[in-house]
mmCIF file of the N, C-alpha and C atoms, coordinates in Angstrom:
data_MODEL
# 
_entry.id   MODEL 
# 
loop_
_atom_site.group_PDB 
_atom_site.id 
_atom_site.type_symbol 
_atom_site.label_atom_id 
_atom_site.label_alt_id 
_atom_site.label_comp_id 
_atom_site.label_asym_id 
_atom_site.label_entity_id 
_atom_site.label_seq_id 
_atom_site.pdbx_PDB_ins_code 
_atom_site.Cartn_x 
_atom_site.Cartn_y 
_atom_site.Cartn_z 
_atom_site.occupancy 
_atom_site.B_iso_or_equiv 
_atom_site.pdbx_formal_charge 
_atom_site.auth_seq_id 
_atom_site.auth_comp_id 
_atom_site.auth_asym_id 
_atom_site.auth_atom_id 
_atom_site.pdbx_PDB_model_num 
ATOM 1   N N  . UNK A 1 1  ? 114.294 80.417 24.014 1.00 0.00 ? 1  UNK A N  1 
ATOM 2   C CA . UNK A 1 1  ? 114.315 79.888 25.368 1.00 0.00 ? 1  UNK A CA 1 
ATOM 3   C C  . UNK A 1 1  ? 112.951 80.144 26.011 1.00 0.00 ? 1  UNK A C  1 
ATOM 4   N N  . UNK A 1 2  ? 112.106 78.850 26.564 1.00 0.00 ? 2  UNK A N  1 
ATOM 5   C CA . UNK A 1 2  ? 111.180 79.422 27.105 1.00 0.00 ? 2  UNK A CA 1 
ATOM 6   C C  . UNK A 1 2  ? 111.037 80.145 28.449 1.00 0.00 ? 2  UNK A C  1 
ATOM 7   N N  . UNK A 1 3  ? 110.297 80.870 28.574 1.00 0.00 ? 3  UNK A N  1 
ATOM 8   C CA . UNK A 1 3  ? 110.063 81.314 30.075 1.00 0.00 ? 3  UNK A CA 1 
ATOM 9   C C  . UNK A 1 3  ? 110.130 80.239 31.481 1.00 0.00 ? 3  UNK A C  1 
ATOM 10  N N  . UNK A 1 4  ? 110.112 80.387 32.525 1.00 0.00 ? 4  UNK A N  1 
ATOM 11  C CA . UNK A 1 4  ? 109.743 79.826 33.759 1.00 0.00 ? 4  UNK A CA 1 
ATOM 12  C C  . UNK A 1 4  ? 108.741 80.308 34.141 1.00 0.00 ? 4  UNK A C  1 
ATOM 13  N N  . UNK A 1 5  ? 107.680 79.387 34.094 1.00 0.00 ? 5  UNK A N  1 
ATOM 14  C CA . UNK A 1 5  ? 106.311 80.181 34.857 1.00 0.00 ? 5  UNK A CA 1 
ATOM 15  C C  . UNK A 1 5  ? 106.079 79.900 36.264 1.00 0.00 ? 5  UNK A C  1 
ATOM 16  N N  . UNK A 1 6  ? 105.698 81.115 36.906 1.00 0.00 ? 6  UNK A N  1 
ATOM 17  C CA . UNK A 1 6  ? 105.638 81.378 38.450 1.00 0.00 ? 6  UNK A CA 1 
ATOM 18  C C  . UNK A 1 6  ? 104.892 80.125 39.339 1.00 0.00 ? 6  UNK A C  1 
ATOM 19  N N  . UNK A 1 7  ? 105.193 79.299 40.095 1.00 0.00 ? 7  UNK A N  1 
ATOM 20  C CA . UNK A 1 7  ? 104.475 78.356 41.042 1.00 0.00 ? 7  UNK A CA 1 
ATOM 21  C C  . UNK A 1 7  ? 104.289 79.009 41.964 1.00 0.00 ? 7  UNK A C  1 
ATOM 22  N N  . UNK A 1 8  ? 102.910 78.999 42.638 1.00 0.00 ? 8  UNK A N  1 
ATOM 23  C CA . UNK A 1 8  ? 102.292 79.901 43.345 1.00 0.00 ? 8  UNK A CA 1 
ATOM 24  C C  . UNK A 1 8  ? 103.010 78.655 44.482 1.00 0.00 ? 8  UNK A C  1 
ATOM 25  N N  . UNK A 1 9  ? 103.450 77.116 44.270 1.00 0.00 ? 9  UNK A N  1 
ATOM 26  C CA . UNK A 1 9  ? 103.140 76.299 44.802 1.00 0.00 ? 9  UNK A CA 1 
ATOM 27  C C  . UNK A 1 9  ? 104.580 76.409 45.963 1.00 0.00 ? 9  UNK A C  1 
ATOM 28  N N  . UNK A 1 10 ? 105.546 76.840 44.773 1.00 0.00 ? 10 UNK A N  1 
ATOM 29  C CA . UNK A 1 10 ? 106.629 76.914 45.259 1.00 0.00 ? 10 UNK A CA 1 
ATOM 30  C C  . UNK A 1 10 ? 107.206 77.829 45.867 1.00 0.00 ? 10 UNK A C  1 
ATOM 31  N N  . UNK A 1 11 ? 106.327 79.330 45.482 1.00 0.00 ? 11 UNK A N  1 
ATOM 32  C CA . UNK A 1 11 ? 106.484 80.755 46.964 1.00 0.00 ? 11 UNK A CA 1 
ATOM 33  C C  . UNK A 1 11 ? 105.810 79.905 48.072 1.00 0.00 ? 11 UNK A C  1 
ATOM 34  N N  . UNK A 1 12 ? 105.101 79.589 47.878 1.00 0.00 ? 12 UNK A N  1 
ATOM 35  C CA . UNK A 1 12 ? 104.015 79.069 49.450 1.00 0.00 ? 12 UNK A CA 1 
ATOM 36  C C  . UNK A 1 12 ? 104.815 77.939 50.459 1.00 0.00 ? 12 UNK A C  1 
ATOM 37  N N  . UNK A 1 13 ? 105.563 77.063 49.632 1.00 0.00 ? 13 UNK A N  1 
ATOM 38  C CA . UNK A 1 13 ? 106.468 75.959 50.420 1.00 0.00 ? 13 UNK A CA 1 
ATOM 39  C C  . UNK A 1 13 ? 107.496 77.061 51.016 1.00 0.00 ? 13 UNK A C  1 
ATOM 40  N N  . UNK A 1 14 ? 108.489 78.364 49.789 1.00 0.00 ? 14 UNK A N  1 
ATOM 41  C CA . UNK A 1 14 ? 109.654 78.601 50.348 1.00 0.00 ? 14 UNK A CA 1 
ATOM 42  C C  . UNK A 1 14 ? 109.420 79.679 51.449 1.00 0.00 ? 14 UNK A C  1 
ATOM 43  N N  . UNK A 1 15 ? 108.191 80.472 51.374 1.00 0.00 ? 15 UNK A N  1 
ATOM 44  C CA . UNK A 1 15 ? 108.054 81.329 52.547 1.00 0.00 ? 15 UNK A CA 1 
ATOM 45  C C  . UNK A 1 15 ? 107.350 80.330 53.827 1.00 0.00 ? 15 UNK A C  1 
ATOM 46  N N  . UNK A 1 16 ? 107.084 79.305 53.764 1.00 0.00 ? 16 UNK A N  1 
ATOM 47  C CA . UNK A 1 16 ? 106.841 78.633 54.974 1.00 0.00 ? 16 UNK A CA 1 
ATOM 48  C C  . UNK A 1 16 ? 108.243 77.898 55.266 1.00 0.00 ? 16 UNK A C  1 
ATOM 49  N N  . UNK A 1 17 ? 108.600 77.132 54.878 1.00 0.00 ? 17 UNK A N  1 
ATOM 50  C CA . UNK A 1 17 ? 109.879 76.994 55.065 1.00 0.00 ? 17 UNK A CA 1 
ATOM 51  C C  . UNK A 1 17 ? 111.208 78.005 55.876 1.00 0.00 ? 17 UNK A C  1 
ATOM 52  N N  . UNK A 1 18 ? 110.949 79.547 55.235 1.00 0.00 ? 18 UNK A N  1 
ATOM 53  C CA . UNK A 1 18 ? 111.832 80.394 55.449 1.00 0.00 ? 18 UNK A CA 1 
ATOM 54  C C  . UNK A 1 18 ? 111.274 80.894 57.142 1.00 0.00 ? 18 UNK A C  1 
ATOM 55  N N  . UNK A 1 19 ? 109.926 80.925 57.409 1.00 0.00 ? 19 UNK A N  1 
ATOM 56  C CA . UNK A 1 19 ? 109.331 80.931 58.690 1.00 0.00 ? 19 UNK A CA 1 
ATOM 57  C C  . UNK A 1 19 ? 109.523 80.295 59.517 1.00 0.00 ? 19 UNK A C  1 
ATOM 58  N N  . UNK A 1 20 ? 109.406 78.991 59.482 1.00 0.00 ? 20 UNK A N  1 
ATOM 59  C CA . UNK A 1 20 ? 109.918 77.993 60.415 1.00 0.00 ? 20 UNK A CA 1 
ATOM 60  C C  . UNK A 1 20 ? 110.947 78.020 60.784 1.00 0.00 ? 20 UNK A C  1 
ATOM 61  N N  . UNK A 1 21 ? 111.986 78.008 59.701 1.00 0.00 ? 21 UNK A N  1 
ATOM 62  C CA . UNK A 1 21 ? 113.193 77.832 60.372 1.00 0.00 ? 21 UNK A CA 1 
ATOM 63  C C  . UNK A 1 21 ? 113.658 79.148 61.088 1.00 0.00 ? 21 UNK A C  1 
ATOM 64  N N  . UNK A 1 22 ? 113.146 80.453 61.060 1.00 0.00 ? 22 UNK A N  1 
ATOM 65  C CA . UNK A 1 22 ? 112.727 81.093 61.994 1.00 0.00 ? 22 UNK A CA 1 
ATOM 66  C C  . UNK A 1 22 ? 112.265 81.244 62.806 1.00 0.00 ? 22 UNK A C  1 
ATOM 67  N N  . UNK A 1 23 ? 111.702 80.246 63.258 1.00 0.00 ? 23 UNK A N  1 
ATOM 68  C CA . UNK A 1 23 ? 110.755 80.098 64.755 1.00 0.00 ? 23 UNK A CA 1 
ATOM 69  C C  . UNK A 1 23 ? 110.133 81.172 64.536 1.00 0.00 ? 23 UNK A C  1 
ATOM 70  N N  . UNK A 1 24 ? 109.123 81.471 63.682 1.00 0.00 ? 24 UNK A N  1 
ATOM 71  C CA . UNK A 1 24 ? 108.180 82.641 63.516 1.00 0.00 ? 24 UNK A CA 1 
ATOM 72  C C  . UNK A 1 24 ? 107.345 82.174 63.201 1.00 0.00 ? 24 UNK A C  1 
ATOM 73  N N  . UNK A 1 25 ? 106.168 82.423 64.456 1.00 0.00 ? 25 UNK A N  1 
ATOM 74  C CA . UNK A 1 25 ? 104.134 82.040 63.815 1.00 0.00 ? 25 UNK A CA 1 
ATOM 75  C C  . UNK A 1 25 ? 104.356 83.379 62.483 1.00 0.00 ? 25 UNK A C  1 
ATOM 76  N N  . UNK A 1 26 ? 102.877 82.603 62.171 1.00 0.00 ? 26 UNK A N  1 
ATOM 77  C CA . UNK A 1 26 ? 102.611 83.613 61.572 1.00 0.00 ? 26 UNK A CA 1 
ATOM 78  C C  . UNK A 1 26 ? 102.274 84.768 61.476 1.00 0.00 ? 26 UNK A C  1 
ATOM 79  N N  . UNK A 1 27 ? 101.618 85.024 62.505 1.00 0.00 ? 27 UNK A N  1 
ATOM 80  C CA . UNK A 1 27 ? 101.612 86.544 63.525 1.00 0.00 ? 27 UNK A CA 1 
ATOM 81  C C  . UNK A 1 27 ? 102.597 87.253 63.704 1.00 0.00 ? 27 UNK A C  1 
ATOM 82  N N  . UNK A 1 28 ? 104.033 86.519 63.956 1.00 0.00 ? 28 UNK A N  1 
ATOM 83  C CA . UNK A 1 28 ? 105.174 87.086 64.802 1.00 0.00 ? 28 UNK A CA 1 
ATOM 84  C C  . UNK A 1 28 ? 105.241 87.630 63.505 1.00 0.00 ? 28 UNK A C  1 
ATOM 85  N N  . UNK A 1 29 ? 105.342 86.707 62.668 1.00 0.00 ? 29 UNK A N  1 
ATOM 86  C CA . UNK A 1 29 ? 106.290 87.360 60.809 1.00 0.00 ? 29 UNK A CA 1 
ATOM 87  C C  . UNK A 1 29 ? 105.219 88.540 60.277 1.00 0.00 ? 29 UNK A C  1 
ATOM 88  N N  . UNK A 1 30 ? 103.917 88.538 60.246 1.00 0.00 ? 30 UNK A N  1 
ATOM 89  C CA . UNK A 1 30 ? 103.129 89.601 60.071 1.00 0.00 ? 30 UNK A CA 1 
ATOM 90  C C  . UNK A 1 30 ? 104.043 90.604 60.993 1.00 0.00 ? 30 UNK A C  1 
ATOM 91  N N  . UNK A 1 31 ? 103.706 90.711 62.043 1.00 0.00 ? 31 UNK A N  1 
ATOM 92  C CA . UNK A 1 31 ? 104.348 91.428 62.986 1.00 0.00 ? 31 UNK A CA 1 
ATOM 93  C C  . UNK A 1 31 ? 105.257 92.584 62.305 1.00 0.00 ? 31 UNK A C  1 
ATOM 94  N N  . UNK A 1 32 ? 106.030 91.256 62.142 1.00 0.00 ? 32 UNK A N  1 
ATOM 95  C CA . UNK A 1 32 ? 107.678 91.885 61.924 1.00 0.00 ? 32 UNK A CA 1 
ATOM 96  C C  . UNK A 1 32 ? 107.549 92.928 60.644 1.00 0.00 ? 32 UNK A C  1 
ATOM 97  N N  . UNK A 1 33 ? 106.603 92.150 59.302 1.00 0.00 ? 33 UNK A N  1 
ATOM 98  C CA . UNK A 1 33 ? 106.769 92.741 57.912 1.00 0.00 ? 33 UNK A CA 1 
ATOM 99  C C  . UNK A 1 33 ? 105.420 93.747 58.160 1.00 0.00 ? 33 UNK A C  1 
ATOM 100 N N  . UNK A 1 34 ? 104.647 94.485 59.196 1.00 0.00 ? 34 UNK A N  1 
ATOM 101 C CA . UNK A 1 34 ? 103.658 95.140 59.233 1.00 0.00 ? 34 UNK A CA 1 
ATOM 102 C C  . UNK A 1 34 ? 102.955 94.700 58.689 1.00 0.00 ? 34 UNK A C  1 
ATOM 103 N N  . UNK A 1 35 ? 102.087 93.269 58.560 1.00 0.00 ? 35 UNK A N  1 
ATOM 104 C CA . UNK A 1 35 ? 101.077 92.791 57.574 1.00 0.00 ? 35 UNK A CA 1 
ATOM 105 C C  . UNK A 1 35 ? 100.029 92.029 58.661 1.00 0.00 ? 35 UNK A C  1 
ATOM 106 N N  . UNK A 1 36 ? 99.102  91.609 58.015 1.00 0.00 ? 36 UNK A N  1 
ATOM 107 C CA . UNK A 1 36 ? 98.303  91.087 58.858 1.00 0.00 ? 36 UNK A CA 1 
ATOM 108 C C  . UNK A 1 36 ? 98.390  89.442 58.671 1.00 0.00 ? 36 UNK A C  1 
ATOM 109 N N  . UNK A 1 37 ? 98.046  89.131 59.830 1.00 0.00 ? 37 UNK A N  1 
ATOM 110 C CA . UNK A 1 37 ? 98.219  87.251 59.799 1.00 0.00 ? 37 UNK A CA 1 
ATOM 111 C C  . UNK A 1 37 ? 97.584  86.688 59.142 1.00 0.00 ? 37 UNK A C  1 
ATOM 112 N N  . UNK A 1 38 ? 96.267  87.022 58.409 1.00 0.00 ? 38 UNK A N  1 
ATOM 113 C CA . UNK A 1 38 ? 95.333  86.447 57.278 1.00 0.00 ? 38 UNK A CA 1 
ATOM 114 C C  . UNK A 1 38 ? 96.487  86.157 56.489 1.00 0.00 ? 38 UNK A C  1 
ATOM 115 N N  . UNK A 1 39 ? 97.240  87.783 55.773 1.00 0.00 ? 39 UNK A N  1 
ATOM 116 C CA . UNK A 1 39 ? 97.817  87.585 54.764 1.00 0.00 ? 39 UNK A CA 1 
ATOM 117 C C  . UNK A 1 39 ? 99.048  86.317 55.010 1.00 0.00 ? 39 UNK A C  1 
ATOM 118 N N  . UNK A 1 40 ? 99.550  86.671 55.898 1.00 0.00 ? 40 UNK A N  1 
ATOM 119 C CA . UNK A 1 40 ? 100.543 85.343 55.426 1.00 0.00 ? 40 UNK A CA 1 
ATOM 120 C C  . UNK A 1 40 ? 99.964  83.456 55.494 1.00 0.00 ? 40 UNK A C  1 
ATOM 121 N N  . UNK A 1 41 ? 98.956  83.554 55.933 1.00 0.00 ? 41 UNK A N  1 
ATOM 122 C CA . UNK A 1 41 ? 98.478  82.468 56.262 1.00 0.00 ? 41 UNK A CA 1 
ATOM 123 C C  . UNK A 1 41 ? 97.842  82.074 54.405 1.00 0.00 ? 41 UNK A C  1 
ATOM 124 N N  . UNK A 1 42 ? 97.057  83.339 53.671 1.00 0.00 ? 42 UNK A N  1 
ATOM 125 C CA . UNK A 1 42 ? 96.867  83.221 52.639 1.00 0.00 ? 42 UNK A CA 1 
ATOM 126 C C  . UNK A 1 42 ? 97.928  83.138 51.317 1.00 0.00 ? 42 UNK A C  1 
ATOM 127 N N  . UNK A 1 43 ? 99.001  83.234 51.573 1.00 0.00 ? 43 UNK A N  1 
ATOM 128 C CA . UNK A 1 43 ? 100.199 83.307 51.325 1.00 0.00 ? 43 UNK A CA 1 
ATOM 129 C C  . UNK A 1 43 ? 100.585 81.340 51.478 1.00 0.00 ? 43 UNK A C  1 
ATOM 130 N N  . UNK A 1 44 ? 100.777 81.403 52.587 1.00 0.00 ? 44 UNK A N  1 
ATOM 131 C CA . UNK A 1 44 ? 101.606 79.726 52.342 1.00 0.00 ? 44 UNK A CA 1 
ATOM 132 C C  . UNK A 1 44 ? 100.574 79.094 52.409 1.00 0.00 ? 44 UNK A C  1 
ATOM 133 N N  . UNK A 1 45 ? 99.242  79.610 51.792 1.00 0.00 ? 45 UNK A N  1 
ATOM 134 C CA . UNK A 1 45 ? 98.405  78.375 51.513 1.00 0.00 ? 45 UNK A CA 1 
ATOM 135 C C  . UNK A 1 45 ? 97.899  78.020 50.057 1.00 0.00 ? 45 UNK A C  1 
ATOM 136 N N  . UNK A 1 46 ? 98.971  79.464 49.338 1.00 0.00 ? 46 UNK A N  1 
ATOM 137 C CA . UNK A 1 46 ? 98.141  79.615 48.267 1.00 0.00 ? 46 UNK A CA 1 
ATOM 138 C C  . UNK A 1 46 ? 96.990  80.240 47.519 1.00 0.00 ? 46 UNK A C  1 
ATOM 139 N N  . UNK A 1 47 ? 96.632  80.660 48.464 1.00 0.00 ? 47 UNK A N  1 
ATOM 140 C CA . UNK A 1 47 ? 95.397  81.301 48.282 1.00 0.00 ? 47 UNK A CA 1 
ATOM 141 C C  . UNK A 1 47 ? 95.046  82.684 47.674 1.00 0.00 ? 47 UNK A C  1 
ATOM 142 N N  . UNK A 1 48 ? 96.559  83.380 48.202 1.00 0.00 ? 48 UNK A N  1 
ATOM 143 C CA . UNK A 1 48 ? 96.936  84.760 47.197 1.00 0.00 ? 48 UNK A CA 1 
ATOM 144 C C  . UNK A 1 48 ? 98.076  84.790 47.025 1.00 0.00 ? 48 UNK A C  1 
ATOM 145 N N  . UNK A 1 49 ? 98.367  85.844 46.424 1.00 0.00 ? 49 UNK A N  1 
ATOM 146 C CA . UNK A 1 49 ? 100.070 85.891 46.006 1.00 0.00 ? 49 UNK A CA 1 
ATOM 147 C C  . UNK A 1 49 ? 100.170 87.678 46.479 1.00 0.00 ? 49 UNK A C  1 
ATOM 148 N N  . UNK A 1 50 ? 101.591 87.642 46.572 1.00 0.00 ? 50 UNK A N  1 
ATOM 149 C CA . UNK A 1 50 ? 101.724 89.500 47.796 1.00 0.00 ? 50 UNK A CA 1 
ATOM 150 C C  . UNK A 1 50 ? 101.984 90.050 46.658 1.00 0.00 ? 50 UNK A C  1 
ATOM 151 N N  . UNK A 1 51 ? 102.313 91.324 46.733 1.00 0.00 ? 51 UNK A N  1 
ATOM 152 C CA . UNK A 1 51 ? 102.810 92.607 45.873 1.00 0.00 ? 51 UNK A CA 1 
ATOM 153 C C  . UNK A 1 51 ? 104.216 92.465 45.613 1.00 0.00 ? 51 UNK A C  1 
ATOM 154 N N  . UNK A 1 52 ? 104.731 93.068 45.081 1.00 0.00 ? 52 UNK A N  1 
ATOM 155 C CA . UNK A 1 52 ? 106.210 92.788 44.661 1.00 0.00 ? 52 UNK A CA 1 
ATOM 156 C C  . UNK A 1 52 ? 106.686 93.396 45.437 1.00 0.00 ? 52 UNK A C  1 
ATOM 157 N N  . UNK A 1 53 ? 106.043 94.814 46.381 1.00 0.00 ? 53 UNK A N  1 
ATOM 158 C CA . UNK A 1 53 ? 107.068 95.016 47.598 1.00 0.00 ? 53 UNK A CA 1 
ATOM 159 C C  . UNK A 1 53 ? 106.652 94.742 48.809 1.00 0.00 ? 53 UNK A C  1 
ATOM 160 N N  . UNK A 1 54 ? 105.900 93.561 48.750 1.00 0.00 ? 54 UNK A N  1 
ATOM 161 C CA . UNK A 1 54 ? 106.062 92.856 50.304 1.00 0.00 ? 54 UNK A CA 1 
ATOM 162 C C  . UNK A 1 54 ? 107.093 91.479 49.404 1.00 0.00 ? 54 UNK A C  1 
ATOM 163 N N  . UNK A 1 55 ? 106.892 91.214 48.526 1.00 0.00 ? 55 UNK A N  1 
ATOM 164 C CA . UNK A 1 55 ? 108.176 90.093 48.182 1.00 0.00 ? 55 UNK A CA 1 
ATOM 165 C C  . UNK A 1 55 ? 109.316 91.170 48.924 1.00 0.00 ? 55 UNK A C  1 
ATOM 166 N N  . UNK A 1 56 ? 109.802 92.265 48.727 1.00 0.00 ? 56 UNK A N  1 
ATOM 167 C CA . UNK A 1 56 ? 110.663 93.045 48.663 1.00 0.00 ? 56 UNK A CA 1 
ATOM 168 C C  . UNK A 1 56 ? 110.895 92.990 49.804 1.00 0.00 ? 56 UNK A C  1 
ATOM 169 N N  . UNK A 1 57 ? 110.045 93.169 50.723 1.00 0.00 ? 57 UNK A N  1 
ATOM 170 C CA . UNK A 1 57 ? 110.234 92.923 52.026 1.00 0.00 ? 57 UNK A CA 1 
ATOM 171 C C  . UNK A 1 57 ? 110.624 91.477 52.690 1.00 0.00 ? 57 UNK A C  1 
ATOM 172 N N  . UNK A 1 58 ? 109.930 91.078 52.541 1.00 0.00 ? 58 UNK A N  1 
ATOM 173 C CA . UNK A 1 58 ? 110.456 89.987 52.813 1.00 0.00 ? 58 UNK A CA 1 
ATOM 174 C C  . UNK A 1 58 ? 111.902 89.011 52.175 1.00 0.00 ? 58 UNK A C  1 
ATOM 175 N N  . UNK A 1 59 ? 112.388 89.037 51.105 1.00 0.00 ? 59 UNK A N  1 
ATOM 176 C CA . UNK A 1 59 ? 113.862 89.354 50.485 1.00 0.00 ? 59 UNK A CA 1 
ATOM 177 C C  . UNK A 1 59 ? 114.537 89.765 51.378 1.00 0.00 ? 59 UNK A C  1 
ATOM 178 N N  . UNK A 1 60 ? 114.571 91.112 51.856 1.00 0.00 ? 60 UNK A N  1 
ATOM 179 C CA . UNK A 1 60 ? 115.283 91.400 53.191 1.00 0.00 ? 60 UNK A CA 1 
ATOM 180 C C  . UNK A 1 60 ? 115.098 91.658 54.307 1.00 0.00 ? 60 UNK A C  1 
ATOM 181 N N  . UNK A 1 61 ? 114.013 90.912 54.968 1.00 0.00 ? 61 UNK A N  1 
ATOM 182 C CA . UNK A 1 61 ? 113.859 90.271 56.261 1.00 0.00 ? 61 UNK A CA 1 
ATOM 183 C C  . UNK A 1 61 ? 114.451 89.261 55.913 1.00 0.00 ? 61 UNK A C  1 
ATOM 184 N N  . UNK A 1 62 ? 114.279 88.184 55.196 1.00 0.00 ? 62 UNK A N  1 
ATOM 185 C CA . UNK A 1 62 ? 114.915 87.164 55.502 1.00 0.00 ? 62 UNK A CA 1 
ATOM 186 C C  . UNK A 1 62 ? 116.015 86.866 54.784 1.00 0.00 ? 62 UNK A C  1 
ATOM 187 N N  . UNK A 1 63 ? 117.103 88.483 54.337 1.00 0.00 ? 63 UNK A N  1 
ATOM 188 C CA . UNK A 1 63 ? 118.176 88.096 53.765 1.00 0.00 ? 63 UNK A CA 1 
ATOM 189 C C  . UNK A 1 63 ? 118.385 86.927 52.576 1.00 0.00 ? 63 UNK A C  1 
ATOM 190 N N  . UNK A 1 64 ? 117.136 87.181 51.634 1.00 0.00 ? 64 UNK A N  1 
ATOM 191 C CA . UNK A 1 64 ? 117.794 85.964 50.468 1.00 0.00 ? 64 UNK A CA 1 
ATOM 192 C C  . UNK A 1 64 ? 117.222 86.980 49.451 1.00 0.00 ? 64 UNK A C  1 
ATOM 193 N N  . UNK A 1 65 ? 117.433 86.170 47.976 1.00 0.00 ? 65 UNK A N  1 
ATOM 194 C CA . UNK A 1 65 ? 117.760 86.874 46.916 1.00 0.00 ? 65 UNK A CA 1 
ATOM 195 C C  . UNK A 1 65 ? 115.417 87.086 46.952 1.00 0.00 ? 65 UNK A C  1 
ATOM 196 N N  . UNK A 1 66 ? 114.875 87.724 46.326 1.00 0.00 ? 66 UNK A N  1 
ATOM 197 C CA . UNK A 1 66 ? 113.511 87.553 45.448 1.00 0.00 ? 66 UNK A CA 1 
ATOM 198 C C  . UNK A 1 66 ? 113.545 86.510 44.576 1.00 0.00 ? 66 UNK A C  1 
ATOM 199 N N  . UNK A 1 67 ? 114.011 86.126 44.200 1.00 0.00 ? 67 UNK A N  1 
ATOM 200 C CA . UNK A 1 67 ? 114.438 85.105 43.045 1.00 0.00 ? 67 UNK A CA 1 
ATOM 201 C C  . UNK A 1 67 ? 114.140 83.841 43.530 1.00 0.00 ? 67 UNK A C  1 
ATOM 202 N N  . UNK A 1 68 ? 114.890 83.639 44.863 1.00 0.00 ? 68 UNK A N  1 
ATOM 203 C CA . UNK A 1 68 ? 114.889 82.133 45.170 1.00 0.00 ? 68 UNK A CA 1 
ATOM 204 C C  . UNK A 1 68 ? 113.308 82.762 46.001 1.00 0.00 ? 68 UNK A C  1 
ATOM 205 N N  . UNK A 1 69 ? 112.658 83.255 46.385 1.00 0.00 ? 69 UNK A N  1 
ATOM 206 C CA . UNK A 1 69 ? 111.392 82.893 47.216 1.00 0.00 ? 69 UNK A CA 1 
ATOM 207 C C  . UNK A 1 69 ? 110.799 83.210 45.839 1.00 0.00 ? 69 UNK A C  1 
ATOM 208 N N  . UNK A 1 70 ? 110.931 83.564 44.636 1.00 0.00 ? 70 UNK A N  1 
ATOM 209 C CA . UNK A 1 70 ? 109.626 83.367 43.837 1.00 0.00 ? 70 UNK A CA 1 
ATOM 210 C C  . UNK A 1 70 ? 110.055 82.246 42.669 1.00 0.00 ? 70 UNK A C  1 
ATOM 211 N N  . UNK A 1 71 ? 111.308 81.203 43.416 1.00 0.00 ? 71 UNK A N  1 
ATOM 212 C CA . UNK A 1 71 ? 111.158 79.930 42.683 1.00 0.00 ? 71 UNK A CA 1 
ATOM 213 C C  . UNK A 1 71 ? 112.211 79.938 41.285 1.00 0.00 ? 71 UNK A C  1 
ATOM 214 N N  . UNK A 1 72 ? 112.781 81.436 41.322 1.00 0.00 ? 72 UNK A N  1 
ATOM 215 C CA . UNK A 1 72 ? 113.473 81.551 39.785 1.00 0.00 ? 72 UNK A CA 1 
ATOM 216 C C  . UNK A 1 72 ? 114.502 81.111 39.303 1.00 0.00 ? 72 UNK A C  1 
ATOM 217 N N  . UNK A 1 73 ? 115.200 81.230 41.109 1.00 0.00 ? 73 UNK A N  1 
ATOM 218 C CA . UNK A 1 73 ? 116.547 79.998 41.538 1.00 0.00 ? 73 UNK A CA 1 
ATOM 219 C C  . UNK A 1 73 ? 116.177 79.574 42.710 1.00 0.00 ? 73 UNK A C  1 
ATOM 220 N N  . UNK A 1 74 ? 117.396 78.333 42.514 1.00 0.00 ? 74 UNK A N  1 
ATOM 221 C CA . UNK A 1 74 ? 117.196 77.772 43.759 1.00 0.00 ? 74 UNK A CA 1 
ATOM 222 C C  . UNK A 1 74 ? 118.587 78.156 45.174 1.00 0.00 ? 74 UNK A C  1 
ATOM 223 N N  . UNK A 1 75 ? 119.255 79.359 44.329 1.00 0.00 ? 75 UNK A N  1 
ATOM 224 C CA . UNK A 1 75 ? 120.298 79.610 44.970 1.00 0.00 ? 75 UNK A CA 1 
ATOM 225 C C  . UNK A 1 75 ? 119.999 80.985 46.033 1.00 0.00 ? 75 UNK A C  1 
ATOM 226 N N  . UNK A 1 76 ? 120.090 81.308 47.390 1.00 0.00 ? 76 UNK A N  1 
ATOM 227 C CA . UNK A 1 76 ? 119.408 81.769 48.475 1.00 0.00 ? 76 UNK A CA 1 
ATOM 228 C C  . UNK A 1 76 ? 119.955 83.251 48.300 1.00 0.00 ? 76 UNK A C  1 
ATOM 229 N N  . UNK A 1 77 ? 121.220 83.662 47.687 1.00 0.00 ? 77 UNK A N  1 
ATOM 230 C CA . UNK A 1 77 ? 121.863 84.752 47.519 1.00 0.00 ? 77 UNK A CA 1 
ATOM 231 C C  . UNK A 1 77 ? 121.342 85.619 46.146 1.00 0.00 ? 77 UNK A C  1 
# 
């Protein structure tokens, strides 16, 4: 079985996605996860990819599985 390889393309759509429908700039969501607004801005643009425990964090800020924000499912739990 082959692997699934990581789309940087598809964290960057689902954490912008998961923002919005939060009514959260990107500031507010820095804010919230103690990060700075570069980073998330570099984040849903692609430009970097986070640590596995700001994924972690963010997983539960926004209550969904790691999985579905790093694309592995598409199921939110």
């Amino acid at each position: 079985m082959a692997m699934k390889q990581f789309s940087i393309e598809i964290f960057s759509e689902r954490l912008k996605m998961l923002r919005t429908e939060n009514n959260l700039s990107q500031n507010a969501l820095a804010q919230k996860l103690d990060l700075s607004n570069a980073s998330i801005s570099y984040w849903e643009t692609g430009k970097q990819v986070p640590s596995a425990e700001v994924i972690y964090k963010m997983s539960l800020f926004f209550d969904i599985s790691a999985d579905f924000l790093l694309g592995i499912t598409n199921d939110w739990q």
